[in-house]
C-alpha positions as CSV (number, residue, x, y, z in Angstrom):
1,X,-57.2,154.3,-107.9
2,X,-58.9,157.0,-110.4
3,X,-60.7,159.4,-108.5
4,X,-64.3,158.7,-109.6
5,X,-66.3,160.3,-107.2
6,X,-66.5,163.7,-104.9
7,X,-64.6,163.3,-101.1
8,X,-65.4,165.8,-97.9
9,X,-62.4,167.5,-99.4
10,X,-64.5,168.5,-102.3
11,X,-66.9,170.8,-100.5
12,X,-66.7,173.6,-98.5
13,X,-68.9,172.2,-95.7
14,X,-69.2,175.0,-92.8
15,X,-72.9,176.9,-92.1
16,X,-74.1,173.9,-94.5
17,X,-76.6,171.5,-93.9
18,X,-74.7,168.4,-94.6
19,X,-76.9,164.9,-94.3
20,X,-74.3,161.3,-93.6
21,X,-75.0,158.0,-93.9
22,X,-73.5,155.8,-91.3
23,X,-73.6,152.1,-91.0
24,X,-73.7,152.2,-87.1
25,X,-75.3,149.0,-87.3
26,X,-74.7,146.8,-84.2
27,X,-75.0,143.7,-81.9
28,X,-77.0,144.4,-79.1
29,X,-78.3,142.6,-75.6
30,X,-82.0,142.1,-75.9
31,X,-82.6,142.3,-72.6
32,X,-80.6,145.4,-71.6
33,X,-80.4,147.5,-75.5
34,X,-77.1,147.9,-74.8
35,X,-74.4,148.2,-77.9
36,X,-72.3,145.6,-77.3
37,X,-69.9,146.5,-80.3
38,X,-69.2,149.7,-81.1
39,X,-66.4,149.0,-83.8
40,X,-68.6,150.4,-86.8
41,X,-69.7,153.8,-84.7
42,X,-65.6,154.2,-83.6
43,X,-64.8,154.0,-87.3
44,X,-67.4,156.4,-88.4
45,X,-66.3,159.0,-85.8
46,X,-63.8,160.2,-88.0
47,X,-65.9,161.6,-91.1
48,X,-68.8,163.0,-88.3
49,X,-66.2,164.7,-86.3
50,X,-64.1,165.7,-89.5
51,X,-67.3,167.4,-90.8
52,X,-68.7,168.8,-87.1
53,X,-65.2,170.5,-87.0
54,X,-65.7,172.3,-90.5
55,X,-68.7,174.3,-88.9
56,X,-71.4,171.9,-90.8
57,X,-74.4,171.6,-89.1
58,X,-74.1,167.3,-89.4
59,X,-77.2,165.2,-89.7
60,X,-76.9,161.7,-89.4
61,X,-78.9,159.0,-90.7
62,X,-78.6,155.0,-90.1
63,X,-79.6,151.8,-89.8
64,X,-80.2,149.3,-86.8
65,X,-80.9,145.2,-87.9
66,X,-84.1,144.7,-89.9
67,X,-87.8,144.2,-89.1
68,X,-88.8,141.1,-87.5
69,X,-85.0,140.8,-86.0
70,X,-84.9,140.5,-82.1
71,X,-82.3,143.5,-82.0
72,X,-84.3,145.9,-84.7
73,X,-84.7,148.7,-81.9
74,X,-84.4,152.3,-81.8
75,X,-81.0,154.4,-82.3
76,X,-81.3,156.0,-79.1
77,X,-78.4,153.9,-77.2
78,X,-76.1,154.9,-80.6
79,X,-76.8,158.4,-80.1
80,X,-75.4,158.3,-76.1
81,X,-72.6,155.7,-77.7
82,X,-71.3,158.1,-80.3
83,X,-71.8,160.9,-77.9
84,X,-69.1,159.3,-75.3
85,X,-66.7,158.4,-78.4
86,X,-67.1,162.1,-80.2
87,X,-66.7,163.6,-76.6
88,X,-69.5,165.9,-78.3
89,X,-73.1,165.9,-77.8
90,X,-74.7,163.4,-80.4
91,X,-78.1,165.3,-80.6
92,X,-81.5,162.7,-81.4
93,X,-84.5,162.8,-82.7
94,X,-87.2,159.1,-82.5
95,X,-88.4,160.2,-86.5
96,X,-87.4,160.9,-89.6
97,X,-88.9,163.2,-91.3
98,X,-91.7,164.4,-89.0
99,X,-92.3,168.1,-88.2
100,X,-90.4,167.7,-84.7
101,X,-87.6,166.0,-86.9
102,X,-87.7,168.7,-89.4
103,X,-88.0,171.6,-86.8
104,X,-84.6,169.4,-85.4
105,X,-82.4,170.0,-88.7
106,X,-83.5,173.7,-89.0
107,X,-82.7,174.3,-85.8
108,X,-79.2,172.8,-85.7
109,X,-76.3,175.3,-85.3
110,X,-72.7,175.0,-87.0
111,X,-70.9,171.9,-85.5
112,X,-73.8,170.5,-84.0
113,X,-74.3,166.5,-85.0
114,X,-78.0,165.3,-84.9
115,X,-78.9,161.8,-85.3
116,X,-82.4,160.9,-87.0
117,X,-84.5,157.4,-85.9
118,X,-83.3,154.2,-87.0
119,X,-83.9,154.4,-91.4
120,X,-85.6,150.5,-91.5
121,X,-88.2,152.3,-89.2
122,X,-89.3,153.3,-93.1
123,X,-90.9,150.8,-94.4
124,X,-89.5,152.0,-98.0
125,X,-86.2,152.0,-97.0
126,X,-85.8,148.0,-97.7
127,X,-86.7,147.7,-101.2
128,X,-84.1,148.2,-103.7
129,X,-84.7,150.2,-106.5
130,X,-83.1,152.4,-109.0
131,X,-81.5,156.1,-107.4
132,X,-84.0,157.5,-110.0
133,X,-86.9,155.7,-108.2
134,X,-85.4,156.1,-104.4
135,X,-85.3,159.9,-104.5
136,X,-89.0,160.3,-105.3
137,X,-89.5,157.9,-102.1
138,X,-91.3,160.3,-99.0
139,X,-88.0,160.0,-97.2
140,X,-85.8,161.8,-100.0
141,X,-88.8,163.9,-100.8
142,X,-88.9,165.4,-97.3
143,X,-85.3,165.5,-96.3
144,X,-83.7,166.6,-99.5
145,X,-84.9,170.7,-98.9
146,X,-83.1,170.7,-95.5
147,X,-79.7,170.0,-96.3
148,X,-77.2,171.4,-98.9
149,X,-75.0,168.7,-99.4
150,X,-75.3,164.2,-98.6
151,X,-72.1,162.2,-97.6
152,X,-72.3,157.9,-97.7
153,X,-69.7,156.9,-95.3
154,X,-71.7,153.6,-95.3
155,X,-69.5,151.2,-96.8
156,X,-70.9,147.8,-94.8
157,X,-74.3,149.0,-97.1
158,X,-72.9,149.8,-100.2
159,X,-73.9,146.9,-101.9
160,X,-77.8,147.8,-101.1
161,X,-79.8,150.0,-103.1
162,X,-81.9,151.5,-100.9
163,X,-83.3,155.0,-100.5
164,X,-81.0,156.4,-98.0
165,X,-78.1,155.2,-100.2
166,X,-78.7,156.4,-103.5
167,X,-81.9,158.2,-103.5
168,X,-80.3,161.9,-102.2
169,X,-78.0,161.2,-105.0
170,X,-80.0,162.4,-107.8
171,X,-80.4,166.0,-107.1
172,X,-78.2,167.0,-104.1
173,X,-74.3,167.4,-104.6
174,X,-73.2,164.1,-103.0
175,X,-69.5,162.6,-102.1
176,X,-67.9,159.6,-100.2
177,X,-67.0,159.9,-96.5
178,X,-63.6,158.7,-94.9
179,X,-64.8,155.5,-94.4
180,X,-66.2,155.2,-97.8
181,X,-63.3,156.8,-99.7
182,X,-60.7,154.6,-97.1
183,X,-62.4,151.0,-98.0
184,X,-62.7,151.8,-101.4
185,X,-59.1,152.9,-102.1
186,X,-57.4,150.4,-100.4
187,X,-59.4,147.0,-101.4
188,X,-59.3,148.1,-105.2
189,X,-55.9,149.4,-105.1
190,X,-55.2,145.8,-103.8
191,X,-56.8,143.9,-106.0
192,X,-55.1,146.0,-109.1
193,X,-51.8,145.6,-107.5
194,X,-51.9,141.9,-106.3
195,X,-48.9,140.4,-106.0
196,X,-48.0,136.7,-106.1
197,X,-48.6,133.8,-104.8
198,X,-51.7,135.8,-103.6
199,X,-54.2,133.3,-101.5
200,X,-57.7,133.7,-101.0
201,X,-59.3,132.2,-97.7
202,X,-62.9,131.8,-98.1
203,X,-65.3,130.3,-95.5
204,X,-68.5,131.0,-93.9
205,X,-72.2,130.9,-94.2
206,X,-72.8,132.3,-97.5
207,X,-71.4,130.2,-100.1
208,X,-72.7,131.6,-103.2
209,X,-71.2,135.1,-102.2
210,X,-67.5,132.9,-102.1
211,X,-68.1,131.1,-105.4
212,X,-68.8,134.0,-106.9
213,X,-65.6,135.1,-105.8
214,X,-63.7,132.2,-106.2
215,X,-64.7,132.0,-110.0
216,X,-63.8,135.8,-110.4
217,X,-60.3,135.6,-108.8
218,X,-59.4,132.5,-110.5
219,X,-60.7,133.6,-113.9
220,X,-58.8,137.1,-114.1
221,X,-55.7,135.5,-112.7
222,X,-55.9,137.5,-109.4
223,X,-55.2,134.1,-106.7
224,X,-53.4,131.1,-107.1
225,X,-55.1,129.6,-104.5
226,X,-58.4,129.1,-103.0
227,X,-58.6,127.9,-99.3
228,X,-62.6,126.9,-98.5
229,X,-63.7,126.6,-94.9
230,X,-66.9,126.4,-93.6
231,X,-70.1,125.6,-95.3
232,X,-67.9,126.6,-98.4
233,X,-65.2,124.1,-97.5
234,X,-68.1,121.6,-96.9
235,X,-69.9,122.2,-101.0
236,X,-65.9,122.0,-102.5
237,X,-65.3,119.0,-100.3
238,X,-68.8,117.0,-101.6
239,X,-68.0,118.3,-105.2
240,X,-64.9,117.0,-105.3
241,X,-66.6,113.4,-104.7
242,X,-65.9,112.9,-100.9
243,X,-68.8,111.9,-98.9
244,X,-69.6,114.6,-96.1
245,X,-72.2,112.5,-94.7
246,X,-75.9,112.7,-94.8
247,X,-77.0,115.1,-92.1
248,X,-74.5,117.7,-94.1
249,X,-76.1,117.4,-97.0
250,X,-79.1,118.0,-96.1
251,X,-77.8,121.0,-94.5
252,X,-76.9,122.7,-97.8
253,X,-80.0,121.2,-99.6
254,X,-82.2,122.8,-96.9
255,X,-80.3,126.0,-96.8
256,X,-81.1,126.2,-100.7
257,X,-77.4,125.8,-101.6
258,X,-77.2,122.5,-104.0
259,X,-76.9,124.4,-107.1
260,X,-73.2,125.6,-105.4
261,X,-72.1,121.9,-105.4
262,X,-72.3,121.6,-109.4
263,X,-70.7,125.4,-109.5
264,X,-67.7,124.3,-107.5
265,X,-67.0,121.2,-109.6
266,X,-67.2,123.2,-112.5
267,X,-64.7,125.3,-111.0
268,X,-62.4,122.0,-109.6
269,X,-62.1,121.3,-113.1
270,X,-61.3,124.1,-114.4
271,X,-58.6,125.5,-111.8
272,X,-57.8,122.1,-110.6
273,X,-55.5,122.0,-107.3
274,X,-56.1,125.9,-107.2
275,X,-59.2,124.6,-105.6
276,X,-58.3,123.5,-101.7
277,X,-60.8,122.3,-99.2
278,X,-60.3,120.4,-96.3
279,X,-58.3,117.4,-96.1
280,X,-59.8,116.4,-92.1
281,X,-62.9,117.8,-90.7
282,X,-63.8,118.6,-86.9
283,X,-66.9,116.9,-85.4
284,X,-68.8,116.9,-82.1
285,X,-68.8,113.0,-81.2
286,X,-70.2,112.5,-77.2
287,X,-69.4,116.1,-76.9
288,X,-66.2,116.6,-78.0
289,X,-64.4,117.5,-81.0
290,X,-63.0,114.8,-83.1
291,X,-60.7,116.0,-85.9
292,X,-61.6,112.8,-88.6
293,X,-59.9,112.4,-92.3
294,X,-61.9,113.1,-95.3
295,X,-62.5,110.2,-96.5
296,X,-63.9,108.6,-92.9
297,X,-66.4,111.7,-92.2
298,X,-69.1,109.9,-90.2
299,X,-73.0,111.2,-90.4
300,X,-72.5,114.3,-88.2
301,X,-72.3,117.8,-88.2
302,X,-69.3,119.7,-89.8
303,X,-68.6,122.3,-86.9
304,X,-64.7,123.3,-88.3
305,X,-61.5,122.1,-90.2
306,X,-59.7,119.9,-88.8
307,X,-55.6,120.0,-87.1
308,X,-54.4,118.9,-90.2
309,X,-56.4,121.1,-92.9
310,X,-55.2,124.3,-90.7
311,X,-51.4,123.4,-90.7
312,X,-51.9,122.8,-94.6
313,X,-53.7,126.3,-95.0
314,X,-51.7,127.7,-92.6
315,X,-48.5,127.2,-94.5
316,X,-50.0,128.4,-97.8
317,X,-51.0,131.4,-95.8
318,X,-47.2,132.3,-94.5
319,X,-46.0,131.8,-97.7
320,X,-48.0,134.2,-99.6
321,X,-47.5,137.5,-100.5
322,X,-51.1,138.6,-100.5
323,X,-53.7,137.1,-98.2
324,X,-57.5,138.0,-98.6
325,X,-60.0,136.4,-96.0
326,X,-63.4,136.3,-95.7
327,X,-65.3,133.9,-93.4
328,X,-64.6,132.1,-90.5
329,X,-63.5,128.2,-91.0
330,X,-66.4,127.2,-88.4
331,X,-68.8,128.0,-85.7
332,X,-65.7,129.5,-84.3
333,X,-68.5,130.6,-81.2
334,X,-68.1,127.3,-79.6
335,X,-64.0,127.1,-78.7
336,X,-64.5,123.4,-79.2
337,X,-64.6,124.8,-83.0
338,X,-62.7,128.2,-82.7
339,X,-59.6,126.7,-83.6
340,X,-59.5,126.7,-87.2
341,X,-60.9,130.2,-87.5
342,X,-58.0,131.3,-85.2
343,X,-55.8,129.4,-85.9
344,X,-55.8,130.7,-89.7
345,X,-56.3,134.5,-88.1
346,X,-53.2,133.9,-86.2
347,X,-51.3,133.0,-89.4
348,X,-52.1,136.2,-91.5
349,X,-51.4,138.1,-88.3
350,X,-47.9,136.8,-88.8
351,X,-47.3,136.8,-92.2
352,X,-45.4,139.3,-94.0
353,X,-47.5,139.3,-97.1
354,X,-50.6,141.9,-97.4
355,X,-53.4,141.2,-95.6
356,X,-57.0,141.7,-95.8
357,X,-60.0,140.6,-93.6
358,X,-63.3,140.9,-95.1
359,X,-65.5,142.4,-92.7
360,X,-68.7,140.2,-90.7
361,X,-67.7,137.4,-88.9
362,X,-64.0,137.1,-89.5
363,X,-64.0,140.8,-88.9
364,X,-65.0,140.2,-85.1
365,X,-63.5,137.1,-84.5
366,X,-60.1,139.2,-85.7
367,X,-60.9,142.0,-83.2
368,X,-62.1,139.4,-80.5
369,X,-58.3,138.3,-80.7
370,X,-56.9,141.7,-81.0
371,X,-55.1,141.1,-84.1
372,X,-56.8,144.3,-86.0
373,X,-53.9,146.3,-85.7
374,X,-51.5,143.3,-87.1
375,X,-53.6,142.9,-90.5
376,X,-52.6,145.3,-93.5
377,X,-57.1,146.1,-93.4
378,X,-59.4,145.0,-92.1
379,X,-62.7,145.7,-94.0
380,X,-65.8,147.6,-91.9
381,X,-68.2,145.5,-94.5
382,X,-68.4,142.2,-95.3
383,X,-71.0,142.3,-97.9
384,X,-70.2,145.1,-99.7
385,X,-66.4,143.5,-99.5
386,X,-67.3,140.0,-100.8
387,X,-69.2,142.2,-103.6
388,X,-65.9,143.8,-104.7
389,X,-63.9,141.2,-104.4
390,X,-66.5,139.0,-106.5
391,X,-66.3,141.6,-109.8
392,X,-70.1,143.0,-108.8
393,X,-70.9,146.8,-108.7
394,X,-71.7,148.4,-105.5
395,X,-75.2,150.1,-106.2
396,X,-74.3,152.8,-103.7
397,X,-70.6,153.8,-104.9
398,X,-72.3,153.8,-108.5
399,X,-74.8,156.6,-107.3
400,X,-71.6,158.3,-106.2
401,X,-69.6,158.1,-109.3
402,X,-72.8,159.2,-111.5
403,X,-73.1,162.3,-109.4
404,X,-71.7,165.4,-111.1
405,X,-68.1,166.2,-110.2
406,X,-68.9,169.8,-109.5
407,X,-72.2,171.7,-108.8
């Protein structure tokens, strides 16, 4: 991959002022604020300790959730978290850019790491605008004349224009952090090195993310095969003509995916058998999962794949030389219904092909089965993957690469 943007290696960092953006974001109990994941701030440990080891005095900025969300709380449990996994004191401050916040930068010292309130706290922070707009925002306005140089190691958000993404961009010298630089490298070095068969396995909640990807994979030749699970699985299977039953239908109607339906049968005909979905469905029938055929799907919910669909995919899976997931194959939450998403995990695990889990769900489910270490990557960001993967631009890496090379 060109280099197209600056890396920590670009800059020499120590007794400077050096601002990161993290994507610490995680699950968390209600009740007790405990993180109950703490993948993401494990995985950003290297750039914050990287940088804190240069002498930079390290200022950290990140997001928790989203207003209105149950778990949209403060970032003080992140700061003890990444404290315990630095083994080095993770400073905080509950503000932004107030005077005690401000008074906090000045005063840190080289090394020292300081942690500002959760970003979303700003109300600005969620709109997405253009890096031109974001860095006359109060947040960019305030913070830029404290530090000398911005990092985005924030991968997961790199598909968001927001102000704490692109808005520092514009007048402070800016570069990509490990994480960053690491996701970016090795999905687009795999996608311009593909080899064949090359299968993509694409499932989950978010359909139009998939069929965006499934058009742009097909088109430029990348996969030979689609394999659609969940709610995806469920829009290919009714556009190919089989009856899911009523009470899924409405299920994608209501969700405001219909338009998906005629997408997908535009792409069955013009990829044809490229195009799998499910050949038997899991239901829940008297509380139990029945695995049913395709053509007999009764009016109930859709809640996996079914025995046979998975040995099907499964095999397409083992014989492939590059295998990109993204998705789990059902509400994999229940283990009435985990088996697909397993299942399928299982099989890249073992294959000897190249293999790549898209970040979100899959991501965890992955990790809940301790199969990280046995997949070629697995991806800290499963919108900003799905993005890449679908032929978009990621608003935040394109601030990066229109930042001047060297200041």
């Amino acid at each position: 991959m060109d280099k197209k943007f600056n890396t920590i290696d670009d800059f020499d960092v120590e007794g400077k002022t050096v601002l990161v953006r993290i994507d610490i974001n995680a699950p968390v109990d209600p009740g007790s604020g405990i993180i109950l994941d703490d993948t993401r701030l494990k995985l950003h440990a290297q750039t914050v300790k990287e940088l804190s080891n240069k002498g930079a005095k390290v200022v950290l900025l990140a997001h928790q959730s989203r207003p209105g969300k149950k778990d949209f709380t403060t970032l003080s449990q992140h700061a003890d978290a990444l404290s315990d996994i630095l083994n080095l004191r993770v400073k905080y401050v509950d503000s932004l850019f107030s005077n005690s916040a401000k008074e906090a930068i000045r005063a840190l010292n080289p090394h020292e790491i300081l942690l500002l309130e959760n970003v979303r706290f700003f109300s600005e922070e969620t709109l997405s605008r253009s890096p031109l707009e974001q860095s006359k925002t109060i947040l960019i306005r305030h913070l830029s004349p404290l530090i000398d140089y911005y990092v985005n190691d924030a991968f997961a958000a790199a598909h968001r224009s927001q102000a704490s993404l692109v808005g520092f961009t514009v007048n402070t010298p800016s570069a990509a952090g490990r994480v960053m630089e690491k996701e970016l490298t090795v999905i687009q070095d795999a996608l311009d090195n593909v080899e064949h068969p090359c299968v993509f396995l694409l499932g989950g909640m978010k359909p139009d993310d998939s069929i965006d990807v499934m058009d742009n994979v097909l088109s430029n030749g990348t996969a030979d095969s689609i394999l659609t699970t969940g709610i995806v699985g469920n829009i290919v299977l009714w556009a190919s003509g089989a009856d899911i039953g009523e009470v899924n239908k409405k299920f994608i109607i209501r969700k405001g995916y219909e338009d998906m339906v005629a997408k997908s049968r535009e792409l069955i005909d013009r990829f044809g058998d490229k195009v799998k979905y499910p050949i038997d469905v899991a239901c829940e029938i008297n509380g139990e999962r029945v695995d049913i055929d395709y053509t007999e799907i009764p009016n109930e919910s859709i809640f996996d794949i079914g025995v046979k669909t998975i040995d099907y995919y499964a095999k397409e899976i083992r014989d492939a030389k590059y295998i990109f997931a993204n998705g789990p194959a059902g509400v994999f939450e229940d283990p009435k219904f985990a088996m697909g998403t397993e299942d399928l995990i299982n099989a890249m695990a073992n294959s000897d092909g190249f293999t790549l889990i898209g970040g979100g769900h899959i991501a965890a489910a992955t990790s809940g089965l301790g199969l990280e270490e046995y997949m070629s990557h697995l991806s800290s960001g499963g919108g900003a993957c799905i993005s890449m993967l679908a032929g978009k631009k990621l608003a935040a890496v394109d601030a990066l690469k229109n930042v001047k090379i060297s200041y």
